[in-house]
C-alpha positions in Angstrom: -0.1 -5.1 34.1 -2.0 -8.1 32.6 -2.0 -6.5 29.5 2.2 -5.4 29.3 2.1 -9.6 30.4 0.1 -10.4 27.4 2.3 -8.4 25.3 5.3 -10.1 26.6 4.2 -13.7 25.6 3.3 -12.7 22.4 6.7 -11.0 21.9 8.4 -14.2 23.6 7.2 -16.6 20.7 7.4 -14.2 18.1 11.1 -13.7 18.7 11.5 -17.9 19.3 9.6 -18.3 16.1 12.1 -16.3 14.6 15.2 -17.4 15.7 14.1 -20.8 14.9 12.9 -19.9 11.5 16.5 -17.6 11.0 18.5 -19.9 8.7 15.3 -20.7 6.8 14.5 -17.2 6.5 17.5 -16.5 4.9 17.5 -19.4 2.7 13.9 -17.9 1.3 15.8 -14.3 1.0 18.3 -15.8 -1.3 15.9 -18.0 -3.1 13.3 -14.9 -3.7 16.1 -12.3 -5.4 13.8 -12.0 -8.7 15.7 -14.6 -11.9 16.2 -11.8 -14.9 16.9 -12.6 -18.6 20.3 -11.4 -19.4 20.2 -8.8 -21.9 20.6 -8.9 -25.4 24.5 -9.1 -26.2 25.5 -5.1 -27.0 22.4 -3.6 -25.2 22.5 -0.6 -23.6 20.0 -0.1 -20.1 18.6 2.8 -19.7 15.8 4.1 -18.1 12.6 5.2 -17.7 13.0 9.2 -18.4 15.8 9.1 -20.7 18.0 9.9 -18.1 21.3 8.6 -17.7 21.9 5.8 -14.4 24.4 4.9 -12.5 25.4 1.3 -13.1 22.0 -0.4 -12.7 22.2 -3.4 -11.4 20.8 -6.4 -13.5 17.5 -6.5 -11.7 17.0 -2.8 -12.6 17.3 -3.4 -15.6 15.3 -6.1 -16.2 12.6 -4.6 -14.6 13.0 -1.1 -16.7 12.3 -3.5 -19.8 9.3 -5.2 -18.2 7.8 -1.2 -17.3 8.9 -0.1 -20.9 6.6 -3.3 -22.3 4.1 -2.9 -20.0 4.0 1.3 -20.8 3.6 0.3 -24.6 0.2 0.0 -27.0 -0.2 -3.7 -26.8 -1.7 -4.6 -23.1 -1.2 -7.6 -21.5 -3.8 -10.3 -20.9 -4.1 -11.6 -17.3 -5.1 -15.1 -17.0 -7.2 -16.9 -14.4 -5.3 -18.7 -12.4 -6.0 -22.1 -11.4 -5.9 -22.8 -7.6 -8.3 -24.4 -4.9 -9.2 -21.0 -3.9 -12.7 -22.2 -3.9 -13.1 -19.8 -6.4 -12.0 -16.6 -3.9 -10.4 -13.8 -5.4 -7.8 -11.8 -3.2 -6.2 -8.6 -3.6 -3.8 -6.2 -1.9 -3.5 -3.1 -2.1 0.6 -2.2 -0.8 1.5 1.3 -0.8 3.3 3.8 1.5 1.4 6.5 3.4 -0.1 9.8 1.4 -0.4 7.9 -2.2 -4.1 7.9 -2.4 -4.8 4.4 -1.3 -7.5 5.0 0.7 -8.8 6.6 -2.4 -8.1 3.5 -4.5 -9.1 1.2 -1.7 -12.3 2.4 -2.7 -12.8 1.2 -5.9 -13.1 -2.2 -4.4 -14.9 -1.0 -0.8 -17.7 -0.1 -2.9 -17.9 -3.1 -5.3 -20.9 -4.9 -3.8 -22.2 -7.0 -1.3 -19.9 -9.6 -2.5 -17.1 -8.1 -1.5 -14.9 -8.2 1.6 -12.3 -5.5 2.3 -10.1 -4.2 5.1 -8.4 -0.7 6.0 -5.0 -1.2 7.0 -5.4 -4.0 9.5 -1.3 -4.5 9.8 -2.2 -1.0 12.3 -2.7 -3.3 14.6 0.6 -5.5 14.2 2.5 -2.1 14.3 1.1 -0.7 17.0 1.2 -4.0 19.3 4.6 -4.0 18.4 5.3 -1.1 19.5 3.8 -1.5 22.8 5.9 -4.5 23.2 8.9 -3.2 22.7 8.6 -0.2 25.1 7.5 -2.9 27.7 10.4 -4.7 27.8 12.9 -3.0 25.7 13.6 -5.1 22.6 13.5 -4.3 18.8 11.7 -6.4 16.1 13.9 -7.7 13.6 12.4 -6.7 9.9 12.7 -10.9 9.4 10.6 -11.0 12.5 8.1 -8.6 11.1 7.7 -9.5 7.6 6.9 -13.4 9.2 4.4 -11.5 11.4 2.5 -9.2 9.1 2.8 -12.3 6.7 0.9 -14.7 8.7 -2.1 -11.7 10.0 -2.6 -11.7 5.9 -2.9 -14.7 5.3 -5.3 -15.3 8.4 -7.5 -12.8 6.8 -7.3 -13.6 3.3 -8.6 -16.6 4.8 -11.5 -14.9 6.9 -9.3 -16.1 10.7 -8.8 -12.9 12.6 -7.1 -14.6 15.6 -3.8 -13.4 14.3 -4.9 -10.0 14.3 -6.4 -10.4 17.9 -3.2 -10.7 19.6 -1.6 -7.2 18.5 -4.8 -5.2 19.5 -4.6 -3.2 22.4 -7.9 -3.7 24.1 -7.3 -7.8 23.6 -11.3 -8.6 21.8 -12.9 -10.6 25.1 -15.2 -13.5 23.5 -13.9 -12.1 20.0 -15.8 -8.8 20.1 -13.8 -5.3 20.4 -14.6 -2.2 20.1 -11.4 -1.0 18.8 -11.1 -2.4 15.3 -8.6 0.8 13.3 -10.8 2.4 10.8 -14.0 0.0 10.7 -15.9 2.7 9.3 -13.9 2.5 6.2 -15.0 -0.9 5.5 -18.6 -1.7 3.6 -18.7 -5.3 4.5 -18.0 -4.5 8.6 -20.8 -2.0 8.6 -23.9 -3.6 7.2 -26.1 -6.3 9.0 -25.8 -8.5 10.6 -21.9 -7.3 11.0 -23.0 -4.3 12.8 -25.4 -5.1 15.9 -27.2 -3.1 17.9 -25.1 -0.6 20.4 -24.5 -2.2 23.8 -24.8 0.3 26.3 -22.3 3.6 25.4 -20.0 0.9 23.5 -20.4 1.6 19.9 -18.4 2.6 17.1 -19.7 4.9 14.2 -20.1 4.1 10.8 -20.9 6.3 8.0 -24.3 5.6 8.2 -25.2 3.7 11.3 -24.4 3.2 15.3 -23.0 0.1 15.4 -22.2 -2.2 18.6 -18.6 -3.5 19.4 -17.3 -5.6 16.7 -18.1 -9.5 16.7 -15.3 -10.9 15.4 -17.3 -14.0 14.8 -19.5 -12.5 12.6 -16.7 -10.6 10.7 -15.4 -13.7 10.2 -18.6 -15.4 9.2 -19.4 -12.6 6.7 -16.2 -12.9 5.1 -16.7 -16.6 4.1 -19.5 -15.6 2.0 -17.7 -13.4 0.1 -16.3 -13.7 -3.5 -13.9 -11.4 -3.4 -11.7 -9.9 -0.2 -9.5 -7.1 -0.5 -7.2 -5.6 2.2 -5.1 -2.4 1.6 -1.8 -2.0 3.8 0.7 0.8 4.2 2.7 -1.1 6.5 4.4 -3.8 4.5 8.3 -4.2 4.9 9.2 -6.3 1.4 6.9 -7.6 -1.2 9.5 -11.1 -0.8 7.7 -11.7 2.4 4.5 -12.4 0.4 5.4 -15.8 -1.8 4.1 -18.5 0.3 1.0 -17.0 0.5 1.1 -16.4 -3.6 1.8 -19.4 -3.6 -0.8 -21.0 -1.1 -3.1 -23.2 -3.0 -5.9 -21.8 -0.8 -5.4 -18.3 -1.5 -6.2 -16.3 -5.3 -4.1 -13.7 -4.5 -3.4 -10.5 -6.8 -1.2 -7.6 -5.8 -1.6 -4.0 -6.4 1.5 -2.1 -5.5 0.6 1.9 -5.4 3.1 4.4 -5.9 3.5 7.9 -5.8 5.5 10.8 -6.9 8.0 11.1 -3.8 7.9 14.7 -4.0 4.4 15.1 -3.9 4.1 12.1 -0.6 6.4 14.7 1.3 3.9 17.6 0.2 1.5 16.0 1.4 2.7 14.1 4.3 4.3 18.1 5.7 0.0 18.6 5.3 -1.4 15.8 7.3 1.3 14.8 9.7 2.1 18.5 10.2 3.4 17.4 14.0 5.6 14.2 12.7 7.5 16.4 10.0 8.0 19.8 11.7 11.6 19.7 10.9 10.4 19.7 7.0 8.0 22.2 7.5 10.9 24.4 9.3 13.1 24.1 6.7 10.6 25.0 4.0 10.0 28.1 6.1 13.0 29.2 6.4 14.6 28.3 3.2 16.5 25.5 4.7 18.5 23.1 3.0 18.1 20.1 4.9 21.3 18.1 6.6 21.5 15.0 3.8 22.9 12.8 7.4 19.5 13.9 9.3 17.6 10.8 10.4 14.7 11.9 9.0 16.2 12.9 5.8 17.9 9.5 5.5 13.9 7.8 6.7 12.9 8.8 3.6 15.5 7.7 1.6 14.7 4.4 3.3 11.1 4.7 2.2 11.8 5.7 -2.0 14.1 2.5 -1.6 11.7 0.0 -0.1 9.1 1.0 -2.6 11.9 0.5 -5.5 12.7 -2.7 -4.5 9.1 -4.1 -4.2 8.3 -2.8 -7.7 12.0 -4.2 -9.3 11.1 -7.9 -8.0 7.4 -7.4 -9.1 8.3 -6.1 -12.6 11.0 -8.9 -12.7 8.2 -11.2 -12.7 9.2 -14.3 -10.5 7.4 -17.4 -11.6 5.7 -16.9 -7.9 4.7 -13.5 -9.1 3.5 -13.6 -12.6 0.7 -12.7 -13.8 0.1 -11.7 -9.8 1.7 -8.2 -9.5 0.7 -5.3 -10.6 2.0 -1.3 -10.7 0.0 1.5 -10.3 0.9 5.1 -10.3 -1.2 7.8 -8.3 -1.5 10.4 -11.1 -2.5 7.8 -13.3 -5.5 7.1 -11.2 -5.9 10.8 -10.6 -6.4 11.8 -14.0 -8.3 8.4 -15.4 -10.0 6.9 -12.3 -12.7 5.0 -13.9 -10.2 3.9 -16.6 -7.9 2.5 -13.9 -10.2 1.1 -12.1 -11.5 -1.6 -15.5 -7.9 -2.0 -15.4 -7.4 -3.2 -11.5 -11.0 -5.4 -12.1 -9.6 -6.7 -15.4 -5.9 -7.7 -13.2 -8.4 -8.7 -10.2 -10.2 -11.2 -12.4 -13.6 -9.4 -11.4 -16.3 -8.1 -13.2 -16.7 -4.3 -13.0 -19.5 -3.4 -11.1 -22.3 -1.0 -11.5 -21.8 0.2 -7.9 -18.2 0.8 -8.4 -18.1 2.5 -11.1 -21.3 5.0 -9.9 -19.2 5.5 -6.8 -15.9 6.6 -8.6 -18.2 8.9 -10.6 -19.8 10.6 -7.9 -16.5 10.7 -6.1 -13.9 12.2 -8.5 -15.8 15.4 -9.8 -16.5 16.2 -6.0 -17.8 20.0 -6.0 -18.1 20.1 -2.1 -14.5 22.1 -1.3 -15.0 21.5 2.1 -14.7 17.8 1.6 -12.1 17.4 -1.5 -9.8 19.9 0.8 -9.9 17.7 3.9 -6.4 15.6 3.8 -8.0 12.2 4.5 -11.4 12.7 2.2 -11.7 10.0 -0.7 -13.7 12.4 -2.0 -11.9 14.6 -4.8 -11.8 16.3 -8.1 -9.5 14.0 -8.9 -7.6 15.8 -11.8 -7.0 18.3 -9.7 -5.2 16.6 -7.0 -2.4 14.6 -9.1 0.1 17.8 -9.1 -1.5 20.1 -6.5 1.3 19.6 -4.7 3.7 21.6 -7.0 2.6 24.9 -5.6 2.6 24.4 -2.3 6.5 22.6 -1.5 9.3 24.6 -2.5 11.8 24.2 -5.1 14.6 23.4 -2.4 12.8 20.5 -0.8 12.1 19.1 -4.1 15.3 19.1 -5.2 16.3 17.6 -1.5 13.8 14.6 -2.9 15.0 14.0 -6.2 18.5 13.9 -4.6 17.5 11.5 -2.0 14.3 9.3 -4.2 16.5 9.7 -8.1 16.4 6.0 -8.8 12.9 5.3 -7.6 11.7 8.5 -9.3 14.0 7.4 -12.5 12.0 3.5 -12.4 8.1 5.0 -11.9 8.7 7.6 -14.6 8.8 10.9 -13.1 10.9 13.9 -14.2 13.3 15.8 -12.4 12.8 19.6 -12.4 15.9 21.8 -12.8 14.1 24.9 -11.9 11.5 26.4 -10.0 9.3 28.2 -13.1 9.4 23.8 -14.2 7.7 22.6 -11.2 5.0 25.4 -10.6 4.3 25.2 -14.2 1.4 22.7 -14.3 0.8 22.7 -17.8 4.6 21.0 -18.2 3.6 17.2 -17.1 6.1 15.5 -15.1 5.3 12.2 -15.9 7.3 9.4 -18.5 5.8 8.3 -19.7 2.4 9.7 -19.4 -0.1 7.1 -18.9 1.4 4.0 -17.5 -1.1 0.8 -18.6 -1.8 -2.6 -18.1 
């Protein structure tokens, strides 16, 4: 019961932090709808594919243009920008679930020993959340949520995990827990003096060593002495939420958004949440066309949408976010992962390192099976996996998608497929354009 209590209080001031902060919030909402350049007098939009849209709205547009620019020969230059970061870099990683951002987190994981990163941390926020609400039977606003996740960020950007600590189920006692969400997954968490000695049969296991419960001190410790921190979420209700820390003198801040083909996330997802989207893998079995009013159909409607609008204010590029954001397709990194990966260091304003670069070597031309079959491996033959998804979800559910995703698809580049011989035939790409660069 002390623990549904604890819950409680946190939920109490949340929910007074954000009734107090509602008008403000709003305020911010209409002050962060991205400015756009109003188009040359006689202009027609149009979009990314060639194919035909429905009225785009003015921030569509705008944002086509910037991704047309951006997808041309001449690449942009990315300037330092001058803050009292103390000469930090940060960078997130924001992507939805199944679009290879563990994969990508990676690439920075395994940069060096000057480098601090974090798996999904905002786990933590969701699952507290959840807790809280089955206590006592209230919802979380999505203004609640983005204040929420916003402040955790920009306690860890800034190496303070006593945001995090009050959404963890086992609350850390004296800052220690042994229930950090995927600590294995981060280099700087499981190296000395980070990881101490096992206490007892309370440990958690790395990838290559026993480690004691975590001290959150020491995380914390560690993380100051680090150049450059990196956190990748999945969890992230608008890309809006994030301008006062963008624009927090303290913070250096970068942001990679990761996006996926939405046909190939439900693939994929139908693979590794097999349990969470039986009603997909039913219909797929049976041929199903899928009710368009479902509520899971309409969740992922909900999800191409959210990912749209992060990329149309990032590609709008807000004075608060120039320079800042940056988009990143999947198949992209699938096919050129080393090449993407100068590119994200180059955006980052870091040097490339040795280590990296060995690691995405090593890791992309993966001849263990065993390993680039398992659905949560970061180990792959990477141009393999960018369209393995075509032969394994029928040609009904990917129509179903490009019914329900068709803008998003339309603003990331990916082709619709009219038939089924077009989406099994790999050799037929379905990207536009093909190689989208910084």
């Amino acid at each position: 019961m002390r623990t549904i209590y604890k819950y409680v209080l946190v939920f109490t001031c949340i929910v007074s932090l954000a009734i107090i902060n509602k008008e403000s919030v709003l305020r911010a909402s209409d002050e962060l709808i991205p400015q756009t350049d109003e188009l040359t007098q006689g202009q027609a939009p149009q979009t990314l594919n060639g194919l035909p849209s429905e009225e785009p709205e003015e921030e569509d547009v705008d944002a086509v243009r910037h991704f047309q620019w951006l997808t041309g020969s001449q690449k942009s230059v990315f300037r330092r920008t001058i803050s009292n970061s103390g000469g930090h870099k940060h960078i997130l990683i924001l992507a939805a679930g199944r679009t290879g951002s563990s994969f990508v987190g990676e690439f920075f994981n395994q940069h060096g020993d000057d480098m601090f990163y974090l798996y999904e941390p905002l786990w933590h926020v969701q699952d507290g959340l959840r807790t809280i609400q089955r206590a006592i039977g209230v919802n979380t606003s999505q203004e609640a949520l983005a204040l929420i996740q916003r402040d955790v960020l920009r306690g860890l950007f800034l190496c303070d995990f006593a945001p995090l600590e009050k959404f963890m189920w086992q609350w850390p006692k004296e800052h220690m827990t042994p229930a950090l969400f995927r600590r294995e997954s981060s280099e700087a968490l499981c190296k000395k003096p980070v990881c101490t000695p096992v206490v007892g049969n309370v440990w958690q296991q790395c990838k290559t060593l026993s480690c004691g419960p975590l001290d959150l001190t020491l995380a914390s410790k560690s993380c100051h002495t680090k150049e450059y921190r990196a956190i990748k979420v999945v969890r992230l209700g608008r890309l809006d939420s994030l301008r006062p820390l963008l624009e927090d003198p303290r913070l250096d801040m970068r942001v990679i958004q990761l996006v996926r083909d939405p046909r190939a996330m439900l693939a994929s997802r139908m693979v590794a949440f097999a349990s969470d989207y039986q009603k997909w893998r039913e219909w797929a079995r049976h041929g199903q066309m899928p009710p368009e009013d479902d509520k899971e159909v309409q969740w992922v409607r909900g999800e191409c949408e959210r990912d749209r609008k992060a990329a149309v204010a990032g590609l709008s590029q807000p004075r608060w976010l120039r320079r800042r954001y940056m988009l990143l397709r999947y198949e992209d990194v699938a096919r050129y992962p080393e090449r993407k990966a100068e590119e994200m260091y180059r955006f980052a304003g870091m040097p490339f390192s040795a280590q990296a670069r060995e690691w995405i070597r090593r890791n992309t031309q993966a001849e263990n099976l065993a390993a680039a079959s398992d659905a949560f491996s970061t180990e792959r033959h990477s141009s393999e996996q960018a369209d393995k998804w075509r032969l394994s979800l029928p040609y009904e559910m990917a129509q179903v998608v490009q019914k329900l995703c068709g803008p998003t698809m339309e603003l990331f580049g990916y082709s619709f497929v009219k038939d089924e011989q077009t989406l099994v035939n790999r050799s037929i790409s379905l990207l536009d354009p093909p190689y989208l660069t910084h």
